[in-house]
KOLSE-475331 format. One line per 10 residues: their letters; for each residue x, y, z of C-alpha. Coordinates in steps of 0.02 Angstrom, whole numbers, padded with zeros to 5 digits. Example, Ala and Ser with C-alpha at 12.3 -4.5 7.8 and 13.67 -1.06 7.14 Angstrom:
BEGIN
AS) 00615:-00225:00390 ~ 00684:-00053:00357;
***
This chain:
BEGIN
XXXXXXXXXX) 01011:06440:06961 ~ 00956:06419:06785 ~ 00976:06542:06638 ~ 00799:06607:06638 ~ 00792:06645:06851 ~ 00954:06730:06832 ~ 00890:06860:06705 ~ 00736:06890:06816 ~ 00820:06923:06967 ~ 00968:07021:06850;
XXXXXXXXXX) 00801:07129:06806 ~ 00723:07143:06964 ~ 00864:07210:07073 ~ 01013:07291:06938 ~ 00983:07456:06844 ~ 00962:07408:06661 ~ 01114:07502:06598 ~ 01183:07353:06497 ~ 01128:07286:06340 ~ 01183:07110:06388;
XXXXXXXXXX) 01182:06946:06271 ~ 01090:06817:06326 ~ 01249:06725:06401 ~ 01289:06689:06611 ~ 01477:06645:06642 ~ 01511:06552:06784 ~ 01704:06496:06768 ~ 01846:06513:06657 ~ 02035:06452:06614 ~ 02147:06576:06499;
XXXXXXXXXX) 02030:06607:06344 ~ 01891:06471:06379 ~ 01748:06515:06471 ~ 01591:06401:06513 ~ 01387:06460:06561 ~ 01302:06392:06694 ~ 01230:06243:06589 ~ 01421:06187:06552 ~ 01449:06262:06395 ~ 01595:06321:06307;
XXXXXXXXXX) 01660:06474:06228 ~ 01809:06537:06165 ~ 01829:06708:06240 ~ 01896:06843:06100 ~ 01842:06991:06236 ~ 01923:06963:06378 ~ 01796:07043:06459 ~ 01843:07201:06372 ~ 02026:07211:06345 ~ 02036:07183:06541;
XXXXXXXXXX) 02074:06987:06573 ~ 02252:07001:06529 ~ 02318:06840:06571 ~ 02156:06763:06521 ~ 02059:06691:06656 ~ 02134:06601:06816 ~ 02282:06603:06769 ~ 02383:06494:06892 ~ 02533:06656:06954 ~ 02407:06789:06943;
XXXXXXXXXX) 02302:06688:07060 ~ 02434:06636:07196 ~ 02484:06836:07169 ~ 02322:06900:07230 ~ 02277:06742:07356 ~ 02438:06788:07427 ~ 02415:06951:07441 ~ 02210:06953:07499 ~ 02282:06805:07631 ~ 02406:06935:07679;
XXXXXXXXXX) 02347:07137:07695 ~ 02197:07154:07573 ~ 02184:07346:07622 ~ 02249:07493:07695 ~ 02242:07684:07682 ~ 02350:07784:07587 ~ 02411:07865:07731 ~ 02525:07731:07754 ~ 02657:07645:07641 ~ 02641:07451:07575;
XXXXXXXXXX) 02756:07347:07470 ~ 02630:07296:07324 ~ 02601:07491:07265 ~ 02791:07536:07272 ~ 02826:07373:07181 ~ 02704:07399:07030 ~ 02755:07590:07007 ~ 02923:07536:07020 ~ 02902:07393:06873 ~ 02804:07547:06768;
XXXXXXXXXX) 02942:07674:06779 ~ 03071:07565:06730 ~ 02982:07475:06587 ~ 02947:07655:06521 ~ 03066:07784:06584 ~ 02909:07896:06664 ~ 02974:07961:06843 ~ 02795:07942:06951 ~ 02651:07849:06961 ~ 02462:07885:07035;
XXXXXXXXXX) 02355:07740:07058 ~ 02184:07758:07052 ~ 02035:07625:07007 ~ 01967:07642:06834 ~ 02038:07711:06664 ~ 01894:07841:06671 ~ 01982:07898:06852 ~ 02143:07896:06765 ~ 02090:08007:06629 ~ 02013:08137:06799;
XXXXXXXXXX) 02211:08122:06851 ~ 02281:08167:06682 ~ 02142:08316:06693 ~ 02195:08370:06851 ~ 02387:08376:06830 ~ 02354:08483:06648 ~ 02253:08599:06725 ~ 02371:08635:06848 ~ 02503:08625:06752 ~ 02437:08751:06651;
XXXXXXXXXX) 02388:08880:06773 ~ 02571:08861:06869 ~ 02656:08880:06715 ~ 02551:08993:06588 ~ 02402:09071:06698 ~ 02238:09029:06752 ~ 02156:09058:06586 ~ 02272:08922:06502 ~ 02168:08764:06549 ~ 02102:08706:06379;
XXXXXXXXXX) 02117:08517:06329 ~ 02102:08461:06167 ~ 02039:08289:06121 ~ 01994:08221:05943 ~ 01829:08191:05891 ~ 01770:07998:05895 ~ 01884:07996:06045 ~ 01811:07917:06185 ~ 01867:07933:06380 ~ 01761:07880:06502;
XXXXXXXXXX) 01591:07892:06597 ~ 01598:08027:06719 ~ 01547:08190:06678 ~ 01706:08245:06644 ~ 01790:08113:06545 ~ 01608:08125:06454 ~ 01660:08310:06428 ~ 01824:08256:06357 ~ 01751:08135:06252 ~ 01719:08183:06078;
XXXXXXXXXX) 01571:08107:06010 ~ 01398:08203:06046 ~ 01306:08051:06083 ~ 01373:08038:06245 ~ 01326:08197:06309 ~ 01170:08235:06270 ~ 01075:08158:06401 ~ 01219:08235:06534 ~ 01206:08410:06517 ~ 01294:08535:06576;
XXXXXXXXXX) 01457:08446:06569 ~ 01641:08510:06625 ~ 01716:08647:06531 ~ 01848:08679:06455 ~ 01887:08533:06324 ~ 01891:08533:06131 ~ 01877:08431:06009 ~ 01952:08442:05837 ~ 01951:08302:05679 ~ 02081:08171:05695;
XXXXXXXXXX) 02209:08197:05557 ~ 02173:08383:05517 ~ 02328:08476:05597 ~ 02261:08655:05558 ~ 02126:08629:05655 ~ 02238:08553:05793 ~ 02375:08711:05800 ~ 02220:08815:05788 ~ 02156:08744:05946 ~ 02349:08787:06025;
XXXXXXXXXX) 02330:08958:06040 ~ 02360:08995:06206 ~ 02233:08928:06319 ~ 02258:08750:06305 ~ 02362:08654:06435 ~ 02378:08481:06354 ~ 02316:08380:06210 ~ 02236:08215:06255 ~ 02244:08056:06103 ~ 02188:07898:06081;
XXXXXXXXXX) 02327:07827:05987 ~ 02199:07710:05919 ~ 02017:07762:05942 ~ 01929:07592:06025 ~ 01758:07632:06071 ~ 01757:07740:05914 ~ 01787:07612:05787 ~ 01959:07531:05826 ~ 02040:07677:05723 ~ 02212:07689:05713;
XXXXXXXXXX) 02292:07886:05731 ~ 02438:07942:05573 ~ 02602:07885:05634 ~ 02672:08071:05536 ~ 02494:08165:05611 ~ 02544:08087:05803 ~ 02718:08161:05781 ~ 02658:08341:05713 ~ 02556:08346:05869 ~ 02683:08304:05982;
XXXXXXXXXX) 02797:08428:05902 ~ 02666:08553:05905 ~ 02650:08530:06098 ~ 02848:08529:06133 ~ 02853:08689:06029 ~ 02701:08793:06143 ~ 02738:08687:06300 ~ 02588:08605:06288 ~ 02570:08436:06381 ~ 02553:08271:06265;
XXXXXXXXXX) 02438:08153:06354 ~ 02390:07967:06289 ~ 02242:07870:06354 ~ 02310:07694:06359 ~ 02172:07618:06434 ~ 02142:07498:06304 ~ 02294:07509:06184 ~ 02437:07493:06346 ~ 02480:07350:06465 ~ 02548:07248:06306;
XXXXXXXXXX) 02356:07250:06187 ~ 02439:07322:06052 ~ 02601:07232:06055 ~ 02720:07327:06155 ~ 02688:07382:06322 ~ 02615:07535:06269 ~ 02553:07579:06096 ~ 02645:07749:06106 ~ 02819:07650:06088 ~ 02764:07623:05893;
XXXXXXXXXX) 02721:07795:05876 ~ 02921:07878:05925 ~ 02853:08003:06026 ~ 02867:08009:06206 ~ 02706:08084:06306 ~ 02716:08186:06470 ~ 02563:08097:06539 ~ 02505:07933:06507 ~ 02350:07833:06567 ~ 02311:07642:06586;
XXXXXXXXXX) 02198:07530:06666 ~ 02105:07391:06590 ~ 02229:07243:06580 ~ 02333:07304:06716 ~ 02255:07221:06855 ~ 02256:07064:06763 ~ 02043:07063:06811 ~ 02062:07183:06958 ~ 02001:07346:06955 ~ 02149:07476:06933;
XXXXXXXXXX) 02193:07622:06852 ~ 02364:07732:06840 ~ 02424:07864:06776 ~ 02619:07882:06741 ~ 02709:08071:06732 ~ 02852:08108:06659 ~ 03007:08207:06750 ~ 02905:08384:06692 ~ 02748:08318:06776 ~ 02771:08213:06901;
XXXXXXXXXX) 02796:08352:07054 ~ 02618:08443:06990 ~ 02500:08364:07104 ~ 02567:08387:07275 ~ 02514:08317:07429 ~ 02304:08340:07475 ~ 02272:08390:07301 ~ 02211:08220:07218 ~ 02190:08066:07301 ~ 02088:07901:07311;
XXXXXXXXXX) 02019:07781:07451 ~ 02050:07611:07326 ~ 02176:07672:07225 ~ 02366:07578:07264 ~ 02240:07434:07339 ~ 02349:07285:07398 ~ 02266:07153:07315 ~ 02264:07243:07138 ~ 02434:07305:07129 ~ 02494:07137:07186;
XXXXXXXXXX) 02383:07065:07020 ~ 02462:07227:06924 ~ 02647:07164:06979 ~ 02614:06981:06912 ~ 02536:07053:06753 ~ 02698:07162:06731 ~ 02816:07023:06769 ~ 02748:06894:06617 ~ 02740:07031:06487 ~ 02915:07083:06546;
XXXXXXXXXX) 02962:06887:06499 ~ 03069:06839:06353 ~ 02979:06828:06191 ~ 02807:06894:06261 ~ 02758:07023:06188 ~ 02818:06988:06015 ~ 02722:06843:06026 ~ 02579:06964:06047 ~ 02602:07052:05903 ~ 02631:06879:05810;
XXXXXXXXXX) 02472:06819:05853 ~ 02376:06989:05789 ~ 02468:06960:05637 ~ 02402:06802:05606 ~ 02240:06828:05665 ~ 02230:07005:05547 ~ 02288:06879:05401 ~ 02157:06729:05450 ~ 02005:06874:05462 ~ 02033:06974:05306;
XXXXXXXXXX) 02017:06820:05199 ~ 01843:06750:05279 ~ 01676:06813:05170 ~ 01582:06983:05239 ~ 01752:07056:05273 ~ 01801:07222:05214 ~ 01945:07272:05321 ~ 02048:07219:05472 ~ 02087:07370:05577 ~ 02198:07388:05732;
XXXXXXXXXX) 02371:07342:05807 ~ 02414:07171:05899 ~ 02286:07103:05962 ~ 02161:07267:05958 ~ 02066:07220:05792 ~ 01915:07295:05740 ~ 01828:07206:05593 ~ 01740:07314:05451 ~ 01589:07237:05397 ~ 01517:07226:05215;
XXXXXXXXXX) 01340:07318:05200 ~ 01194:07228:05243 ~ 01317:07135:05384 ~ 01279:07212:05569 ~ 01430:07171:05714 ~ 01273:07130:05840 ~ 01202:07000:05755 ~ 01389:06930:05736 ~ 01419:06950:05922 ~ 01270:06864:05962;
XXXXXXXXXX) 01266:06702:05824 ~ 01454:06697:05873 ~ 01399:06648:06061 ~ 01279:06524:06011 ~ 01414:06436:05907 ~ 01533:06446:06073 ~ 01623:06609:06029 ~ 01620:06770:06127 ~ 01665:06935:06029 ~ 01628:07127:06050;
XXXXXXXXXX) 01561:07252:05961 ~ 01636:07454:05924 ~ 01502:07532:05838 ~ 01471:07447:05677 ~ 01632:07346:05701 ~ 01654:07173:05771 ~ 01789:07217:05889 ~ 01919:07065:05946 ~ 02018:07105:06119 ~ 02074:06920:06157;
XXXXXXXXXX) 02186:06890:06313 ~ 02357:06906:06285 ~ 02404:06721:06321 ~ 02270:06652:06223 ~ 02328:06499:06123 ~ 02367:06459:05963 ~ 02235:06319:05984 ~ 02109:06422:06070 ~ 02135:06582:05947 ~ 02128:06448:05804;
XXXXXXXXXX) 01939:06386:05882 ~ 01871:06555:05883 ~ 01925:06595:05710 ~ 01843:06455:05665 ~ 01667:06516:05727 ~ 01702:06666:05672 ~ 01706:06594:05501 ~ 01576:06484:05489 ~ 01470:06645:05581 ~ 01498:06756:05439;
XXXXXXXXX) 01497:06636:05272 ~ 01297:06601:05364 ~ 01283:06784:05401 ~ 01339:06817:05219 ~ 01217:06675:05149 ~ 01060:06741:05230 ~ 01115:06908:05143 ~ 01151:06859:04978 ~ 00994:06741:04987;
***
């Protein structure tokens, strides 16, 4: 099928929710990707932070043909090996006591929701169900991550949302023990704000916070989503922070490409949902834990991870010298490029595929979530468009 039938019948029969590039991938191996006319591109999104291993890698594929050649599906109603074995690898790798697998980061987030509100009323009352997110936060699509999500423009075509969340300006801690007065249940961070900007959180602020909760027995929550499963450099971004959160959410890269979501309780937390009070018809799917286990086991490996945070370094160091460039933003390999004026992230994203280079966008950012294995060769090709991008980018300004 060429380029131009595929966008008519993408047109005629898919909702046009998606502002997509004019780009078709049809195959892929680790960070290289090619369109249906043989192309290639270097892949700096992996398709959103989620492509973990890159693409096709060779154990994450024998992990899931095994698996799908095996049991591809069962109901929770009865036990299988592949869910006990991937809550198993996340409790150990991070000291949380239980695990509930769901299919999204967005239906983690609902789980973290759930167990503070309950939480709250066991513990504190009915009337103590408040949660308290920052502002620029972002937490998913459903109407009550959009609720918990603190930018307006998300809600205003949505309303009314879910109740009961509030948002207060990252950094200001007035405004945060203000918000702790009683009828809040848990706080819920971004410990750095991705779709809002790739914006890092205060190491000192995330700390006060956490002590703030500890203090009114509050519950910390972190939405991982993006920042855990190794992005930022260690298998969750909270590690780098020294606190330690009650509830903790991931998804994204944990499936390795599969669609999974889970959210991890501490000892405090972990008993709050009993049994018929949350549940999911996907969630613990064979095939996706088995792809979860795989990804798990390589960033578990010797050297692995530092080597992640190695190659953000260098990439951070390679980016903040090439023209347009104001500031390099993020941890590991989360970066989040600050344009000069007159430069727009778009027009990057989109001259950067025609040169063979695929990056994202975060509002006016150009927003780099390579896969973690990407290699030095591969991460040195991208950089390379990404150069030669901007210095023309910066020309037609300046011209």
């Amino acid at each position: 099928m060429d380029f131009e039938t595929v966008k008519q019948q993408s047109g005629r029969y898919v909702m046009d929710t998606y502002a997509r590039f004019d780009l078709c991938l049809v195959k892929g191996k680790n960070a290289t990707a090619w369109d249906e006319s043989g192309k290639q591109y270097v892949d700096f999104g992996s398709g959103i932070g989620v492509n973990s291993l890159g693409y096709c890698d060779e154990g994450w594929t024998a992990a899931v043909t095994k698996q799908a050649c095996t049991l591809q599906h069962t109901s929770n109603l009865y036990y299988t090996l592949p869910y006990i074995e991937a809550a198993k690898a996340l409790c150990e790798s991070t000291g949380m006591d239980k695990v509930f697998f769901c299919n999204s980061g967005a239906e983690a987030n609902e789980g973290a929701v759930k167990i503070a509100r309950r939480y709250g009323a066991l513990h504190h009352g009915k009337d103590c169900r408040n949660i308290v997110t920052l502002v620029n936060s972002f937490h998913g699509r459903t109407l009550t991550t959009l609720a918990a999500t603190g930018q307006q423009v998300f809600h205003e075509h949505f309303l009314p949302l879910t109740e009961g969340f509030v948002s207060v300006p990252a950094g200001d801690l007035g405004a945060m023990d203000a918000a702790l007065d009683g009828s809040a249940c848990a706080v819920l961070l971004e410990l750095v704000q991705g779709e809002g900007g790739v914006v890092p959180l205060d190491k000192e602020y995330v700390q006060a916070v956490a002590d703030l909760c500890r203090q009114r027995d509050v519950l910390l929550m972190l939405d991982e989503v993006q920042t855990g499963v190794g992005r930022t450099g260690t298998l969750f971004a909270y590690e780098q922070y020294g606190v330690k959160p009650n509830v903790v959410t991931a998804a994204k890269g944990l499936g390795g490409g599969l669609p999974i979501g889970a959210v991890l309780a501490d000892e405090k937390t972990g008993g709050v949902l009993s049994r018929g009070l949350h549940g999911s018809t996907f969630g613990g799917n064979p095939v996706a834990c088995a792809g979860a286990c795989e990804v798990l086991k390589r960033l578990a490996g010797p050297g692995f991870l530092s080597d992640v945070a190695r190659k953000g370094r260098l990439m951070k160091q390679r980016i903040s010298a090439m023209p347009g460039v104001k500031e390099v933003r993020g941890l590991g390999m989360m970066l989040g490029i600050v344009l000069e004026d007159g430069l727009s992230a778009v027009d990057v994203a989109a001259k950067g595929i025609q040169n063979g280079a695929i990056f994202l966008t975060a509002k006016t950012l150009v927003r780099l979530l390579p896969p973690l294995t990407i290699t030095d060769e591969e991460m040195e090709r991208g950089l390379q468009v990404l150069e030669t991008v901007l210095t023309q980018l910066q020309k037609e300004k300046d011209a």
